[in-house]
GUVO-986407 format. One record per residue (C-alpha): residue in three letters; x, y, z. Coordinates in pm, whole numbers, padded with zeros to 5 digits, always signed. Layout:
AlaXYZ
...
***
This chain:
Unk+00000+00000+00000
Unk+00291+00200+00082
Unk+00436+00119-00251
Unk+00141+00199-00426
Unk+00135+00577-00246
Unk+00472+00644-00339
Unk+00421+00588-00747
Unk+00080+00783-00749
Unk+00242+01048-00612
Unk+00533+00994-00830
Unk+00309+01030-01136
Unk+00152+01379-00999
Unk+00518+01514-00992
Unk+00531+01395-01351
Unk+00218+01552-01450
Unk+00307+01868-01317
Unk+00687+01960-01333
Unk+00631+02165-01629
Unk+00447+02451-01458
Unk+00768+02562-01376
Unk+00971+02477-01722
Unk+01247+02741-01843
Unk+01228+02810-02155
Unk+01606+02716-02124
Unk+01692+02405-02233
Unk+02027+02359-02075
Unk+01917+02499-01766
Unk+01619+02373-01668
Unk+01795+02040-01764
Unk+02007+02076-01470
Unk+01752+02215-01248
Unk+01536+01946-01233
Unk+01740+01599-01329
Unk+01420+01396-01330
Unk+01205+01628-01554
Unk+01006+01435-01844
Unk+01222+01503-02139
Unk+01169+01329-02488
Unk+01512+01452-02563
Unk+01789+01675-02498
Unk+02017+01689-02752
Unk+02349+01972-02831
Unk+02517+02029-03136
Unk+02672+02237-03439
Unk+02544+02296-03789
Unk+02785+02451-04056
Unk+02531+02569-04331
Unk+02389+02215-04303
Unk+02066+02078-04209
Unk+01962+01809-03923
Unk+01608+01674-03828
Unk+01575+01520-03497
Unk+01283+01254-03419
Unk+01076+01338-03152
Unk+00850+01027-03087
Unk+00498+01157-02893
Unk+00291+00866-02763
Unk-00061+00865-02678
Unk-00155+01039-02331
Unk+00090+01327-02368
Unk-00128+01646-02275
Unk+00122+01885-02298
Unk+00432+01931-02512
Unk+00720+02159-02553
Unk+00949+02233-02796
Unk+01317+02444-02670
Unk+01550+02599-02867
Unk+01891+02747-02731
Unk+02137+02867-02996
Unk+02356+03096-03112
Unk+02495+03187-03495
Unk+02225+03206-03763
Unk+02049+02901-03690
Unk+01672+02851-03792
Unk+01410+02559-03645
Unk+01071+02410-03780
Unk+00870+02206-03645
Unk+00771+01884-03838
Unk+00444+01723-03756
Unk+00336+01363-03767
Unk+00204+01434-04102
Unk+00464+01522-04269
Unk+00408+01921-04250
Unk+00539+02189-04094
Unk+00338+02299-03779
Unk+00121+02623-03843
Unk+00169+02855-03608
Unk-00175+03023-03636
Unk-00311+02695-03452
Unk-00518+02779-03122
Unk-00370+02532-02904
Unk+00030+02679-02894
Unk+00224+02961-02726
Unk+00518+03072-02940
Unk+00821+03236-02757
Unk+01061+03399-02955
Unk+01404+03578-02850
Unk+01770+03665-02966
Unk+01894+03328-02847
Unk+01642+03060-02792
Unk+01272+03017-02913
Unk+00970+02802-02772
Unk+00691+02649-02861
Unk+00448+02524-02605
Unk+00144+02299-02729
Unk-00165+02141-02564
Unk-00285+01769-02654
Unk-00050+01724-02970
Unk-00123+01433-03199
Unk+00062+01127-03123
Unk+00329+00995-03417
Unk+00715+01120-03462
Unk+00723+01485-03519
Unk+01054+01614-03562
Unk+01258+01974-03520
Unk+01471+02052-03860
Unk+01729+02264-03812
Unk+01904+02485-04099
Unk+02177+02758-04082
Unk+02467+02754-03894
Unk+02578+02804-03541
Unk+02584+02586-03183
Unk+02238+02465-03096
Unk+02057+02270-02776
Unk+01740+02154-02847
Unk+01506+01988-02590
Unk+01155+01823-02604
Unk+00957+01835-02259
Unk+00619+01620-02251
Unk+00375+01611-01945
Unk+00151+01298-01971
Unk+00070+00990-01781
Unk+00397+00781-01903
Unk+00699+00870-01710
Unk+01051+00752-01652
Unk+01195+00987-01377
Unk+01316+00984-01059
Unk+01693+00798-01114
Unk+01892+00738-00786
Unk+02266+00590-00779
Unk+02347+00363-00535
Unk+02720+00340-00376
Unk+02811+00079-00106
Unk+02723+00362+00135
Unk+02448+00505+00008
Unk+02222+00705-00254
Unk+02413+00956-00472
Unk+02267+01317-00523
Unk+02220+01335-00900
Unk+02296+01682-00948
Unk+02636+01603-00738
Unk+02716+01234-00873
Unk+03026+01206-01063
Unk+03114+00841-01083
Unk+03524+00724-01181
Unk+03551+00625-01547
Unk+03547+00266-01581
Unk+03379+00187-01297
Unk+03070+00017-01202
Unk+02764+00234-01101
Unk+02392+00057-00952
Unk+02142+00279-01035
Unk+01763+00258-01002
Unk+01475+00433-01224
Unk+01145+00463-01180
Unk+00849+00397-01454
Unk+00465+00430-01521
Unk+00463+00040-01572
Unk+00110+00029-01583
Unk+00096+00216-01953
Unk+00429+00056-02077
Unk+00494-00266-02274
Unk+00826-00276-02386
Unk+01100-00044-02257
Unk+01544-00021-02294
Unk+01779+00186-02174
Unk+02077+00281-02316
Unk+02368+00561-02240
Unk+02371+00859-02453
Unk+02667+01116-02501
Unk+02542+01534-02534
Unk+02496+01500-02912
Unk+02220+01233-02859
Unk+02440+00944-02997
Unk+02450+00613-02832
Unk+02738+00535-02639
Unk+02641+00187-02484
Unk+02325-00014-02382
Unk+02261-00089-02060
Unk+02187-00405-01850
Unk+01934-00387-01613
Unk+01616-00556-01478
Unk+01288-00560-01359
Unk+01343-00470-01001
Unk+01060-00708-00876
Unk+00802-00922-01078
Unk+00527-00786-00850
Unk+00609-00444-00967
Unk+00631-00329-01315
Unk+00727+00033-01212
Unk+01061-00034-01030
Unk+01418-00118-01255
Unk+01769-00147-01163
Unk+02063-00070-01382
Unk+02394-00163-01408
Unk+02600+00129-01542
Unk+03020+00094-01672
Unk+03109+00430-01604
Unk+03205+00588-01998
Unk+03534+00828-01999
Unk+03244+01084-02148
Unk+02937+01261-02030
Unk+02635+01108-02069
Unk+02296+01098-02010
Unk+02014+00766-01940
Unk+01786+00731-02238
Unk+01491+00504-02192
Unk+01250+00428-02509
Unk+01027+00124-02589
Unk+00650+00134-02698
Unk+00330+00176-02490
Unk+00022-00047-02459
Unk-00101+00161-02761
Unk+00168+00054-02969
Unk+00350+00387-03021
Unk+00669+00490-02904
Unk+00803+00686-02648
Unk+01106+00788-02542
Unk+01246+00943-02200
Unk+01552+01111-02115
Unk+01696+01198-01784
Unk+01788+01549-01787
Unk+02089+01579-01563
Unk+02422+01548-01739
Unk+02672+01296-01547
Unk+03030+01393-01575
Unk+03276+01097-01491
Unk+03604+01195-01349
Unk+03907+01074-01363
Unk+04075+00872-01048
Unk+04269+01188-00905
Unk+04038+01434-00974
Unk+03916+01613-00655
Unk+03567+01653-00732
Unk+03558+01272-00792
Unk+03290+01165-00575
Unk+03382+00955-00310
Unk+03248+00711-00007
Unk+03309+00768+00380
Unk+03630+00708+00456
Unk+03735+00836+00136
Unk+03715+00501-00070
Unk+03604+00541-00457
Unk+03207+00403-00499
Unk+03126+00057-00593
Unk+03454+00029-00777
Unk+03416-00327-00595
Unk+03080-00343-00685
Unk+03001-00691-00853
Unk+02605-00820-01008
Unk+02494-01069-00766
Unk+02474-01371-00899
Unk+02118-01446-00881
Unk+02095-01179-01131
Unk+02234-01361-01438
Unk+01942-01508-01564
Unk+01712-01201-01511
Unk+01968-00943-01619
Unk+01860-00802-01995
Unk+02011-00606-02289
Unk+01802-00425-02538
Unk+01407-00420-02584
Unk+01272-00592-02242
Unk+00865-00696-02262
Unk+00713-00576-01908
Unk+00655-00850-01700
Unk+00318-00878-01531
Unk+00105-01179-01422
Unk-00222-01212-01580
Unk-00556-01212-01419
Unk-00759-01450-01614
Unk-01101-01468-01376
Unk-01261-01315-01116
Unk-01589-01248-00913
Unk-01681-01138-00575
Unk-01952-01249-00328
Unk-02081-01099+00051
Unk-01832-01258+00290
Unk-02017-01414+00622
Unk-01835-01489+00946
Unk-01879-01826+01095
Unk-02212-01741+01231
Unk-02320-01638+00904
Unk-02319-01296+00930
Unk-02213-01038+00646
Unk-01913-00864+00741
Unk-01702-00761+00462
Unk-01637-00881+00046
Unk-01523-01247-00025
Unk-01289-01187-00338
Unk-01165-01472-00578
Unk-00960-01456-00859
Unk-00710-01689-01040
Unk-00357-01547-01202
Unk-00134-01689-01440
Unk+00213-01611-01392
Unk+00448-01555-01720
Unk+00756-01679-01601
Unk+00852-01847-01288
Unk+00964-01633-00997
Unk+00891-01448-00660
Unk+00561-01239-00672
Unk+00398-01106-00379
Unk+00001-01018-00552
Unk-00115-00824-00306
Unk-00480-00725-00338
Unk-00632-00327-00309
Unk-00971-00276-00255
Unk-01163+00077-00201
Unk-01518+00193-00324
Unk-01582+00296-00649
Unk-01673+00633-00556
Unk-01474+00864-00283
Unk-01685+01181-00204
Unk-01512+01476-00020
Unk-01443+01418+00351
Unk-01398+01031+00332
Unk-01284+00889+00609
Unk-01103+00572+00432
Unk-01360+00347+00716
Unk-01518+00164+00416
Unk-01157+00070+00242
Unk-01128-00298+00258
Unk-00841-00488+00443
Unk-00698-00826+00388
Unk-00846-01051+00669
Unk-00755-01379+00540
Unk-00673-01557+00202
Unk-00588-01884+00032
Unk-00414-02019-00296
Unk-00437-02325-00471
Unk-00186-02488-00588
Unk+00072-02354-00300
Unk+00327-02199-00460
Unk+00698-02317-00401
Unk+00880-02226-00065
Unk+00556-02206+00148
Unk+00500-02426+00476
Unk+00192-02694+00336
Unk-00104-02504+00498
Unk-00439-02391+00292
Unk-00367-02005+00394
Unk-00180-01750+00224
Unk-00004-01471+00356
Unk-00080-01111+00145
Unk+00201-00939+00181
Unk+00422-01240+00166
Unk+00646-01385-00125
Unk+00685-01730-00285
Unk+00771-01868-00606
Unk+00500-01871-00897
Unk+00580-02127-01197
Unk+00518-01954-01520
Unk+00228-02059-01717
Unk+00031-02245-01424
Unk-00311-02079-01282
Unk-00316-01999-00932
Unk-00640-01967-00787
Unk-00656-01703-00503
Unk-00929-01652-00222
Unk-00958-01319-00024
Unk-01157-01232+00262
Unk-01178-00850+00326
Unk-01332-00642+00614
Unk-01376-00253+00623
Unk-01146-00043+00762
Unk-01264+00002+01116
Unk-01298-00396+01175
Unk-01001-00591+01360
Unk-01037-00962+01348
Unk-00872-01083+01723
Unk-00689-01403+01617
Unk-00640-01530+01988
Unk-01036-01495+02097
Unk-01163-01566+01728
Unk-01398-01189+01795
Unk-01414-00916+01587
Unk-01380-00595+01759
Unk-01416-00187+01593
Unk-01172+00038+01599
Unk-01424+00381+01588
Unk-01158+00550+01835
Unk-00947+00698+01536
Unk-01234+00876+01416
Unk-01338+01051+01746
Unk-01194+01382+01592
Unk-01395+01661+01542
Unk-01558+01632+01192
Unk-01459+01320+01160
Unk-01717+01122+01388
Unk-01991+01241+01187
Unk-01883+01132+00854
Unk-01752+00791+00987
Unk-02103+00681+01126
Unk-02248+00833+00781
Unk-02050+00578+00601
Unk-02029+00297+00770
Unk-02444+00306+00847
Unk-02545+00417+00458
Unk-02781+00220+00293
Unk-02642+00341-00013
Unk-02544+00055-00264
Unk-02134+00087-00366
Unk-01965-00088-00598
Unk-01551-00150-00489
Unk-01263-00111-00736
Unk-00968-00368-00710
Unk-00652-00413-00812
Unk-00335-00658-00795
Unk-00023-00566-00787
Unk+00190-00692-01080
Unk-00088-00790-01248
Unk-00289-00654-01542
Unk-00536-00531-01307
Unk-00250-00301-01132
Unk-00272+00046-01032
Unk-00428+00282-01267
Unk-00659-00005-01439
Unk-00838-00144-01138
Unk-01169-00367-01214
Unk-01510-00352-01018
Unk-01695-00590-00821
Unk-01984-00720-01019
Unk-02204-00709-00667
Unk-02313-00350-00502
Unk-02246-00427-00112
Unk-02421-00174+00147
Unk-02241-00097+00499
Unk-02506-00063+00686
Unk-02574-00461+00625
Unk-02188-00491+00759
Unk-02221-00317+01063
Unk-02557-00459+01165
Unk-02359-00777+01134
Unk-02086-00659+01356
Unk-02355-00565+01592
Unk-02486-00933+01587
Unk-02126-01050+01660
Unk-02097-00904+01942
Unk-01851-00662+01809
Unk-01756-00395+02045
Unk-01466-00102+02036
Unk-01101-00258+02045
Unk-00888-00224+02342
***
């Protein structure tokens, strides 16, 4: 749940870093290392002419185009149909001085548009998009601990761990490769999908080039376009007796000793890498009764086939449908207890599973899951077998109102779910096919016996 907090609120920053864009390329490029950029890209033209692909995918509300130059250097803007972009259009802002131009656009048509450049002089051109896919947030990792980006310089030649951050749930296929200022490729990189239950989180391994460079993810989204991401800050490497090398406590170079840990070998890619998530292949949802038969919360079953054998942890998330202003979070479901059938490997032989927990899924086999979940306020006392109601965290002022509004509605509410590392993750929850009312759950508290927790 924690997890799942951290990459929505990742994805606001995404949405809304540009508010505060410079028209600058270069700077705001080192002002904000994890800004959305399709590319950032420097150069020279000697009465020449260059085009530049700029690959838009679908869901990008916002785009900008940044020019910073100097000589006699002109720009236009290419559009996915082949045509230059007019600039009588209603939806742009056009910003033109000595030394750089802009031009700032709202919903642009997805397809590779391109800036061609003509003239001569020294140019850096950048591409910012504001959307729902992202690639942000890199962090470097030494053997005693996370790197500053905007203060990282790594020792040529050496061995860097880095992990990036991505909007897995709109991706497909994704690589990452090392880029020098000029856009060109210097090297691929080998990395991997952090975790199979998350398709958000990836880890890099990075040989430190005797150049500057840049990280450069691109792959395709679930629409079949492409994207492409790169991370704005520029990492200079130094040499070994530099003094703005960066170095450990004690003064030791980082992760020159670093090594890939062996388990790593067989998940470890290079290139175009396919997204793994586990597939939900059928679901439903019934009232859930306590042993006395009362209603207390949803029974939730669903069965997920797993694409290639490893550790998953499918953990379940369950909230209404609709959230009006004020809600307390009492009618959010928790896990209470669960099975799986068949058990996967490493797991004591027992018919319960623990949500939250790991094992090891074999690709290609169906695993049928079971869920019992109780509201919010409910605590299930495993010693005395009682429920009891945890009301006292509401007692605020305000608060007490709306809590015994919810939880004694006899509104009807449909619940959203989701799974993590599944197709059903995130930002593409299902609904329950049954409407459940919580009145009818905490009448059957009431019959239980249920009274406040100690």
């Amino acid at each position: 749940m924690v997890l799942k907090a951290v990459l929505r609120s990742l994805f606001v920053f995404a949405v809304i870093f540009i508010g505060g864009l410079s028209t600058s390329p270069a700077t705001s490029a080192q002002d904000d290392p994890n800004a959305q950029y399709i590319l950032i890209q420097s150069g020279e033209l000697s009465s020449g002419t260059r085009e530049i692909e700029v690959p838009v995918e679908v869901g990008v509300l916002r785009l900008q185009f940044n020019l910073q130059f100097s000589g006699d250097l002109h720009w236009t803007i290419i559009t996915p149909s082949d045509r230059p972009l007019p600039a009588g259009q209603p939806n742009i802002a056009i910003t033109d001085a000595k030394d750089r131009r802009s031009i700032l656009m709202w919903d642009p048509r997805p397809g590779k548009w391109k800036i061609r450049l003509s003239g001569s002089g020294r140019f850096t051109a950048s591409v910012a998009a504001q959307g729902e896919l992202y690639v942000c947030c890199i962090q470097f990792f030494g053997r005693n601990g996370v790197y500053s980006l905007d203060k990282f310089q790594p020792l040529r030649g050496t061995r860097q761990q880095a992990q990036t951050y991505a909007s897995g749930y709109n991706i497909d296929v994704i690589e990452f490769k090392l880029i020098n200022e000029q856009g060109n490729v210097i090297a691929p990189l080998k990395f991997r999908q952090s975790d199979y239950s998350n398709p958000y989180n990836f880890t890099l391994l990075i040989d430190t080039p005797d150049q500057p460079f840049r990280v450069r993810a691109r792959g395709r989204d679930f629409n079949g376009k492409d994207f492409q991401r790169v991370i704005g800050w520029l990492v200079k490497p130094q040499v070994a007796d530099s003094p703005s090398a960066q170095t450990e406590a004690g003064g030791q170079q980082p992760a020159q000793q670093w090594a890939m840990p062996q388990e790593w070998n067989k998940n470890v890619v290079e290139g175009e890498y396919k997204i793994v998530r586990a597939q939900i292949v059928r679901w439903k949802d019934e009232m859930l009764l306590s042993e006395k038969g009362n209603p207390v919360g949803v029974r939730l079953k669903y069965s997920i086939r797993f694409p290639v054998e490893g550790s998953y942890s499918p953990f379940p998330s369950v909230y209404p449908e609709r959230v009006g202003y004020g809600f307390t979070g009492a009618l959010g479901m928790r896990v209470h207890k669960g099975s799986v059938e068949p058990l996967p490997d490493g797991l004591p032989q027992s018919n319960q599973w623990l949500f939250g927990g790991r094992g090891i899924f074999k690709g290609g086999v169906v695993y049928n899951f079971t869920v019992d979940l109780i509201p919010n306020y409910a605590v299930f006392n495993e010693q005395q077998k009682t429920f009891c109601l945890q009301t006292k965290s509401y007692n605020q002022p305000g608060i007490r109102e709306r809590f015994e509004r919810e939880v004694m509605s006899e509104a009807k509410i449909r619940y959203r779910f989701s799974v993590s590392g599944t197709d059903l993750d995130g930002r593409q929850p299902s609904l329950t096919e049954s409407a459940y009312v919580p009145l009818v759950w905490y009448q059957g508290y009431v019959k239980e016996g249920a009274g406040e927790c100690q």
